[in-house]
VEXDREN-2710 file (C-alpha; in Angstrom, 1 decimal):
% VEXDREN-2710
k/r/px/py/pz
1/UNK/50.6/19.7/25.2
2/UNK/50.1/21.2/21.7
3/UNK/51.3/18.1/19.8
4/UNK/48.4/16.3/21.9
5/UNK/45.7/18.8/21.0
6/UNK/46.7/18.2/17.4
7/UNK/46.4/14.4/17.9
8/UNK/42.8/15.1/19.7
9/UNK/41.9/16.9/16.9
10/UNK/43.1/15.1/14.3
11/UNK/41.0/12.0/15.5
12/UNK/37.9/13.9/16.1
13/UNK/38.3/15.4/12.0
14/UNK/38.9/11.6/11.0
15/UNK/35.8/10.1/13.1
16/UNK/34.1/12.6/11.6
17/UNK/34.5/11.2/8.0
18/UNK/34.5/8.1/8.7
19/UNK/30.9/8.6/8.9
20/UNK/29.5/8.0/5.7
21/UNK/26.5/9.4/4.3
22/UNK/24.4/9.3/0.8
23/UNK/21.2/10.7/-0.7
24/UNK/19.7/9.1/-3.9
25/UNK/16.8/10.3/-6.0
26/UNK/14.9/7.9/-7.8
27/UNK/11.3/7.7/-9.5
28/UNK/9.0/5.4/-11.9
29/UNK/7.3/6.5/-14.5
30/UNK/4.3/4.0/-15.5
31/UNK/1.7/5.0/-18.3
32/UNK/-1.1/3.2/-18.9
33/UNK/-3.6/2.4/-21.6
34/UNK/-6.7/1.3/-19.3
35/UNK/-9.9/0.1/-21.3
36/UNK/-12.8/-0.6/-19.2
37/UNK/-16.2/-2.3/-20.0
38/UNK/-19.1/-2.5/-17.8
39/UNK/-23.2/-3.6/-18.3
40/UNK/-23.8/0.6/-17.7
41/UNK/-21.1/2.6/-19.2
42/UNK/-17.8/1.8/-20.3
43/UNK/-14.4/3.9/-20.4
44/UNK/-11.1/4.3/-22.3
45/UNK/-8.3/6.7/-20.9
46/UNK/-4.7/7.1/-20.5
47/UNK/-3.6/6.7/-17.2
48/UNK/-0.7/5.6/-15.4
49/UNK/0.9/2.8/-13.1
50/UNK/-0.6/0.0/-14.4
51/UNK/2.5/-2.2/-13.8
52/UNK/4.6/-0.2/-10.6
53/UNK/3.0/2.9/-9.1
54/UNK/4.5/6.3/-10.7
55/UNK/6.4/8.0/-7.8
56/UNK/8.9/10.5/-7.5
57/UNK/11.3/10.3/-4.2
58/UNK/14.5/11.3/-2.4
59/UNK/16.0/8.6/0.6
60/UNK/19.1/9.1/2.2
61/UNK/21.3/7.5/4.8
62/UNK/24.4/8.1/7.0
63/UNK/26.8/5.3/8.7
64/UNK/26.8/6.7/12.4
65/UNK/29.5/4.0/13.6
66/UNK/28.9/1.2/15.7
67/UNK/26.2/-0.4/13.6
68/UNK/24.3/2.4/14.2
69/UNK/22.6/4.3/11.4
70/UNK/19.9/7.0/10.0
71/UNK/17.9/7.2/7.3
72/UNK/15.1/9.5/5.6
73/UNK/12.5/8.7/3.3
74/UNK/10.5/11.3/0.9
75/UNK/8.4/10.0/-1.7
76/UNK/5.4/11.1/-3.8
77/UNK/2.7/10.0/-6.2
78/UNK/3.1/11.4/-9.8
79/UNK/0.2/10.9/-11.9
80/UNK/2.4/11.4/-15.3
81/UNK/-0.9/11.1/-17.2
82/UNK/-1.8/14.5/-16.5
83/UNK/1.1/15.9/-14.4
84/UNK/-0.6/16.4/-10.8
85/UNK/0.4/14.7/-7.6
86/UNK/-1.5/12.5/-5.1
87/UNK/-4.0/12.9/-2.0
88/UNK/-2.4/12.3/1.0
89/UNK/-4.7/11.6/4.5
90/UNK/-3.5/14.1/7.5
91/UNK/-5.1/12.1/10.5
92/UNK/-5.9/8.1/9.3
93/UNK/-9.6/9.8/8.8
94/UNK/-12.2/10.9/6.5
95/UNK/-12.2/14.8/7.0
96/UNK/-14.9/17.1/5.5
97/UNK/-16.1/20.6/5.0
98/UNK/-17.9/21.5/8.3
99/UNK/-21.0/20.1/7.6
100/UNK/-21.8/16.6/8.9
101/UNK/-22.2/14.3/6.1
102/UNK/-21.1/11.6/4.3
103/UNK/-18.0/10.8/2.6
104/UNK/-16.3/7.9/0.8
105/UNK/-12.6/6.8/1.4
106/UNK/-10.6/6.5/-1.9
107/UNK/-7.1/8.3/-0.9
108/UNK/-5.0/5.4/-1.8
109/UNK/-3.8/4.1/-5.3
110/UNK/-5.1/2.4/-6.5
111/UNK/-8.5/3.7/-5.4
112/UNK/-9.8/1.6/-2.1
113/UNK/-13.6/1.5/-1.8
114/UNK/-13.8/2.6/1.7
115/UNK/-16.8/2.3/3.8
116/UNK/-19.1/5.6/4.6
117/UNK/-17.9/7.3/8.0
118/UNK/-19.5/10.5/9.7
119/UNK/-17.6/14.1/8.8
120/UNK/-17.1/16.2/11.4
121/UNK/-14.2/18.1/10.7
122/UNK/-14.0/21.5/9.4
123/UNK/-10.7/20.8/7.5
124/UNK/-10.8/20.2/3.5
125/UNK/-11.8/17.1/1.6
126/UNK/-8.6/14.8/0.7
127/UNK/-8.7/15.4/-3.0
128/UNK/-6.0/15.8/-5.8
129/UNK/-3.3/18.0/-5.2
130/UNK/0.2/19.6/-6.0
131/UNK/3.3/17.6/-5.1
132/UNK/3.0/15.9/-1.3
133/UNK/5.0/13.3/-0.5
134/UNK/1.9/11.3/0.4
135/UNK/3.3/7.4/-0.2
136/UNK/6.2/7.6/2.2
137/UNK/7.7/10.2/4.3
138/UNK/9.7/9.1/7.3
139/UNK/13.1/9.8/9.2
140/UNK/14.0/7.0/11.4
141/UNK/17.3/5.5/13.5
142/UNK/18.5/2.0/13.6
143/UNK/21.2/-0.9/14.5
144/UNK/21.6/-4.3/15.2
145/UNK/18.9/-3.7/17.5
146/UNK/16.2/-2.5/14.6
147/UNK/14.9/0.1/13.2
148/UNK/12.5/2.7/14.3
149/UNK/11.0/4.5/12.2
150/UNK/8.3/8.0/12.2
151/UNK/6.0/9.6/9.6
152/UNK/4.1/8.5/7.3
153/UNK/4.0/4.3/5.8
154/UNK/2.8/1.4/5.2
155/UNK/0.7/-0.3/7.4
156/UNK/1.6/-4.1/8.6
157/UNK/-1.8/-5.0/7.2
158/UNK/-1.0/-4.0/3.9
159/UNK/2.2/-5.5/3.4
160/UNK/0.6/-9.3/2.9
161/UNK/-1.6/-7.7/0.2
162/UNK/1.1/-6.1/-1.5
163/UNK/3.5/-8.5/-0.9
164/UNK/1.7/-11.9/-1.7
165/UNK/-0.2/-10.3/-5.0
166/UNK/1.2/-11.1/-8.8
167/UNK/0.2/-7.7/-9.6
168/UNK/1.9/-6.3/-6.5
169/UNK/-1.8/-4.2/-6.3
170/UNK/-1.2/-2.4/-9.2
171/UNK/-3.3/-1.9/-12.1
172/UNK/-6.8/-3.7/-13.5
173/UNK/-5.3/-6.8/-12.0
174/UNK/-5.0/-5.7/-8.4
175/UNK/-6.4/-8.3/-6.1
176/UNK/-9.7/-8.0/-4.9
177/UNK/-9.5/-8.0/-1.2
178/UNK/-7.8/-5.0/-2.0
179/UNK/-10.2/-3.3/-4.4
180/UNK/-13.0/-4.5/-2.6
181/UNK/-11.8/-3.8/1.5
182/UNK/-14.2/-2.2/3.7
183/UNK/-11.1/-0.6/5.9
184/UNK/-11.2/2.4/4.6
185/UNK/-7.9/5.0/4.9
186/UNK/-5.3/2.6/6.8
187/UNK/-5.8/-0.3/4.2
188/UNK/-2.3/1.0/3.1
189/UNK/-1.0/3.7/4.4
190/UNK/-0.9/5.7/7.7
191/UNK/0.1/9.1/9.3
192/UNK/1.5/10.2/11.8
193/UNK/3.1/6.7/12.8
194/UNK/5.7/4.9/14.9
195/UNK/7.5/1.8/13.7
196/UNK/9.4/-0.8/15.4
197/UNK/11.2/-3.4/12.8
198/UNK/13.3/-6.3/13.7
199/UNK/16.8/-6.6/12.8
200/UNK/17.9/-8.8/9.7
201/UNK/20.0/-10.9/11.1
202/UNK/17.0/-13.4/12.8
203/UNK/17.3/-16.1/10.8
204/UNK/14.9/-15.4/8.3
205/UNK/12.2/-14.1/11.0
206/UNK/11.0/-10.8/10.0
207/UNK/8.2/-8.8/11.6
208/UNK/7.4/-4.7/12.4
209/UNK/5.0/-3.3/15.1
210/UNK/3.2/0.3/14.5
211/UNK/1.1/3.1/15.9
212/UNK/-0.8/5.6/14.7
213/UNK/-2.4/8.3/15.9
214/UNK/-5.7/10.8/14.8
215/UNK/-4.0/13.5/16.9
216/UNK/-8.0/14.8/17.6
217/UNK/-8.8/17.5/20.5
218/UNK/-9.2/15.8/24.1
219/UNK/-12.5/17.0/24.7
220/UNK/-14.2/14.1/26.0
221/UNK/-16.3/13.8/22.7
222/UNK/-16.8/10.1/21.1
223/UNK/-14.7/10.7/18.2
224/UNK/-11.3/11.9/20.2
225/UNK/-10.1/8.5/19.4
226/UNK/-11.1/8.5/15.5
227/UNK/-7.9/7.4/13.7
228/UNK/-5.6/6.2/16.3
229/UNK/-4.6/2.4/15.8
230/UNK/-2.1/-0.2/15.6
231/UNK/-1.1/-2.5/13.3
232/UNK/1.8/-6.0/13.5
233/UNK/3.2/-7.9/11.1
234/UNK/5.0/-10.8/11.8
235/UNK/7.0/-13.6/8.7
236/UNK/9.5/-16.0/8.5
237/UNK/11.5/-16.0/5.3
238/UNK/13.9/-18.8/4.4
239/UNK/15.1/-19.9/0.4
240/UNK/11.7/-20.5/-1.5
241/UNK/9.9/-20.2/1.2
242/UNK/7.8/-17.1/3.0
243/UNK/5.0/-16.5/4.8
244/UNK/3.3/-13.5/7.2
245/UNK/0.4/-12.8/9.2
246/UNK/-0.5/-9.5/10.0
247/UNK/-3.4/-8.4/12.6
248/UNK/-4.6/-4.3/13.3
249/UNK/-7.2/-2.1/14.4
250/UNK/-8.2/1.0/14.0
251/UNK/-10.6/3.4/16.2
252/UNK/-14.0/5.4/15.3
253/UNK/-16.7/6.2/17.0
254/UNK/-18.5/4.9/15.0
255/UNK/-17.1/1.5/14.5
256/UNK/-13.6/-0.2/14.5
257/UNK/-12.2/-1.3/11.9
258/UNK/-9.9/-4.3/11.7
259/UNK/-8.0/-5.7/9.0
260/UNK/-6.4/-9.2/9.7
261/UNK/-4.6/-11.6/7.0
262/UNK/-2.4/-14.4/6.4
263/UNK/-0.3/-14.5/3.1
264/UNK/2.6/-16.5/1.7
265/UNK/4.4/-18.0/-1.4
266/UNK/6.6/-20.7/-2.7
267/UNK/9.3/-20.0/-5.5
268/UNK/9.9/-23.6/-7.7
269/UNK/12.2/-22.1/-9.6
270/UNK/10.0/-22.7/-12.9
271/UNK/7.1/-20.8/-11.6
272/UNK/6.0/-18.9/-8.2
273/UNK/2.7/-19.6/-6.2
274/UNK/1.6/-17.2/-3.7
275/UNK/-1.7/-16.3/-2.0
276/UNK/-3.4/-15.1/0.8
277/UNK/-6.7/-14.8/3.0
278/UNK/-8.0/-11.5/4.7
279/UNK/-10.6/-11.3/7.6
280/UNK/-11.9/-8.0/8.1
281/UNK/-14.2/-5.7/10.0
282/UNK/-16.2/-2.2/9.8
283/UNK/-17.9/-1.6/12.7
284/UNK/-20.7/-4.5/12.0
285/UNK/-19.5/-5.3/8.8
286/UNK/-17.2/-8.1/7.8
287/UNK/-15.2/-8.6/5.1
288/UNK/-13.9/-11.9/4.0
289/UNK/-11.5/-12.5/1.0
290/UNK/-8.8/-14.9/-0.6
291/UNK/-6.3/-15.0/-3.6
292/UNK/-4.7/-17.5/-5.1
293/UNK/-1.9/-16.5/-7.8
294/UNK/1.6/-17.0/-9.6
295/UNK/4.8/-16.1/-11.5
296/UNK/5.9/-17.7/-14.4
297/UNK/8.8/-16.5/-16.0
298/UNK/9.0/-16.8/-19.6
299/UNK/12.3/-15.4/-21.4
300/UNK/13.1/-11.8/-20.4
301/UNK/9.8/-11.5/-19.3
302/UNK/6.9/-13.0/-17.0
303/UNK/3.4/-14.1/-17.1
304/UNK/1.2/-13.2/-14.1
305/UNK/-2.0/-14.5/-13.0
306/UNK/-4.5/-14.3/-10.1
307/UNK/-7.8/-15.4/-9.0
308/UNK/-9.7/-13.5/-5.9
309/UNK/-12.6/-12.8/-4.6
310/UNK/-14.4/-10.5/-1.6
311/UNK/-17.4/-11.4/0.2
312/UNK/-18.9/-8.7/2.5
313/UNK/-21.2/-9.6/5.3
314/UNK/-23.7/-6.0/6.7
315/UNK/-25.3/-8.7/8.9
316/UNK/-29.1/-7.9/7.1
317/UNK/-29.5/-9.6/3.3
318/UNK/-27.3/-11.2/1.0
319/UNK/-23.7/-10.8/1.2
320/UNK/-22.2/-9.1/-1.8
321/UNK/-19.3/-10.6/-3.6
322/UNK/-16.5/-9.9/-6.3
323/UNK/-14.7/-12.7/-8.0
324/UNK/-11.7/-11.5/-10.3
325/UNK/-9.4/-13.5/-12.7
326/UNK/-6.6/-11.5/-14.2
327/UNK/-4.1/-12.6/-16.6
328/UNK/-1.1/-10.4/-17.7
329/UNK/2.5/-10.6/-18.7
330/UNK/5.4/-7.9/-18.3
331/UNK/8.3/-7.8/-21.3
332/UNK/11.6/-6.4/-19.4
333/UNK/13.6/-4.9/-22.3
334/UNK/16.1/-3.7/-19.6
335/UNK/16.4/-3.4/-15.9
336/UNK/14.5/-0.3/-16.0
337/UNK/11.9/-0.6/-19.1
338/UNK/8.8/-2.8/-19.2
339/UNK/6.2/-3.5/-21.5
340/UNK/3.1/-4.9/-20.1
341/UNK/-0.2/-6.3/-21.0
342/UNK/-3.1/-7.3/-18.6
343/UNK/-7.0/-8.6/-18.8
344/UNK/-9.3/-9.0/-16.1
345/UNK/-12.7/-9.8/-15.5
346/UNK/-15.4/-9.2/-12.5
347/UNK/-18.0/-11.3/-11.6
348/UNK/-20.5/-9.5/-9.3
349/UNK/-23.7/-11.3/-7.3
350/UNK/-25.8/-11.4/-4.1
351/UNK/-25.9/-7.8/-4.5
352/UNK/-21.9/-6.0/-5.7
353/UNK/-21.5/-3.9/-8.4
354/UNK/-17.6/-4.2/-9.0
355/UNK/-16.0/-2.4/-12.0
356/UNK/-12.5/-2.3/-14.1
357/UNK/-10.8/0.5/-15.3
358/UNK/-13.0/3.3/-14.2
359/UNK/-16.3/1.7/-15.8
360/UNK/-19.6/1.3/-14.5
361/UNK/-21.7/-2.3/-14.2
362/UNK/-24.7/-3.0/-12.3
363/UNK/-25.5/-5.1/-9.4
364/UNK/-24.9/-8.5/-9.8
365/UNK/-23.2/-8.1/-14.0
366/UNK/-20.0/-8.5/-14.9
367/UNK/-17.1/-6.2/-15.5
368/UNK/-13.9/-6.7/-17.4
369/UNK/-11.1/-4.3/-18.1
370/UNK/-7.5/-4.4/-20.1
371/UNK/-3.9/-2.4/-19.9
372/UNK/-1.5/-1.6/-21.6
373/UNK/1.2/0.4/-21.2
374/UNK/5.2/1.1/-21.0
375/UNK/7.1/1.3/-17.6
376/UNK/10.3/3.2/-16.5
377/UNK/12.4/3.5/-13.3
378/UNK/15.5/5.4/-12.4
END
């Protein structure tokens, strides 16, 4: 009887380690020399993640047995430029001070022009602050199954953006149905989601379903609904080959906002195309954009460029639009440290007033704007 307990116990200590687990910290630290020149005011300042966003995080994960596992996922915006942290949105809306008023959605970097929404709320103003962990922060639990995931992420809708942009939407080059989108706070990012992905093992089909929610009072008022939405991404993936669409929507009272696009690329070998085409809508707003775009690599390093452009449509008057070229090109002197280099230039008419690098131009002018800077990851 003894000897068997000791058996029975052994096991149970050895299924025990068996179960392996890991934490890793990791970061990027991206400074930037941003020049930008506009037909008002121009600007030069040192800023940062010009090439990959500057982030600081932790992830971990343990083998639970049985193709079974869990992971967690802690990471935050480091603005190395001047040592603060990043905003980070508690409910997928535009909160403000008590007073109802207007405010204008810019909590993701970089900066999304968002589009004016009512403030109702008598919590703070999204703003700069210490340390959050405002880019990712999830636990979740997965297996041959998938993976599902809750916290805070990326959206589907973003992912094509990201994904199927030279510039990965970082920096003066970032495409403009990015800098441009009318979506407001879940362009990129949202709180206070749960994620569905599919397993890896599809044959190069890919995809993730999410919901959010705006966690308001149930009081029967209009905005109870403000924030809550959904968002799906489905792609196929196979050798040079990979494409995705993505649909979502998002509630308000005062208008629903859905982002919808269809993006892709096609690796030669000698050079990378990619691209992508966005359909969106702001209550009675739509926003229509495309980009067109590639890799070439050159060396130990590689030469990005990108045209795009962002039509709105308020249904009164012209319909403002951006065109952007950019042109850049990233020297790897290790896996870890980049040089990098980029230009672009805004064309604004029918009404848009589009600016680089933190300058100001006027309606229907031109904008242009340059970086250069030094990344490093660990």
């Amino acid at each position: 009887m003894k000897k068997s307990l000791i058996a029975l116990a052994v096991l149970a200590a050895a299924g025990s380690a068996s179960a392996q687990s890991s934490v890793t910290l990791f970061g990027i630290v991206d400074a930037t020399l941003a020049w930008g020149r506009g037909s008002v005011a121009d600007r030069f300042q040192l800023t940062n993640s010009g090439y990959n966003s500057s982030r600081l995080g932790f992830r971990g994960r343990e083998d639970l047995g049985g193709g079974m596992f869990a992971t967690f996922w802690l990471e935050a915006t480091v603005n190395n430029d001047n040592g603060t942290g990043g905003a980070t949105g508690l409910n997928n809306q535009a909160t403000g001070g008590g007073a109802t008023g207007t405010c204008t959605v810019t909590g993701a970097t970089p900066a999304v022009v968002g589009v004016p929404v009512t403030c109702t709320s008598t919590v703070a103003l999204n703003g700069t602050q210490g340390l959050t962990f405002n880019r990712r922060s999830y636990v979740s639990l997965g297996g041959n199954w998938g993976e599902v995931l809750m916290g805070r992420e990326y959206t589907p809708q973003f992912w094509n953006l990201t994904v199927f942009d030279p510039f990965g939407t970082n920096g003066v080059g970032t495409t403009q149905t990015l800098n441009s989108i009318i979506t407001g706070v879940t362009a990129v990012r949202a709180s206070n989601a749960i994620q569905y992905s599919l397993p890896r093992n599809l044959g190069g089909f890919y995809g993730q379903a999410m919901m959010y929610l705006g966690e308001n009072l149930k009081t029967g008022a209009a905005t109870e609904d403000d924030g809550a939405g959904y968002g799906v991404r489905v792609g196929f993936a196979s050798g040079p080959f990979n494409v995705a669409l993505a649909l979502s929507r998002t509630e308000y009272a005062a208008g629903d906002v859905r982002q919808n696009n269809i993006g892709g690329q096609w690796d030669f070998g000698v050079a990378k195309l990619m691209g992508h085409i966005s359909r969106d809508e702001a209550g009675a707003t739509d926003g229509r954009g495309w980009l067109i775009g590639g890799l070439v690599p050159v060396g130990p390093g590689e030469i990005r460029l990108a045209y795009s452009q962002y039509r709105t449509d308020p249904g009164v008057g012209a319909d403002p639009k951006s065109r952007k070229l950019a042109l850049g090109y990233v020297h790897n002197l290790s896996k870890r440290t980049a040089l990098y280099a980029t230009y672009a230039r805004v064309r604004n008419s029918d009404g848009a007033a589009a600016a680089l690098n933190g300058s100001t131009t006027g309606v229907n002018t031109s904008s242009s704007g340059f970086d250069l800077g030094i990344r490093h990851s660990f």
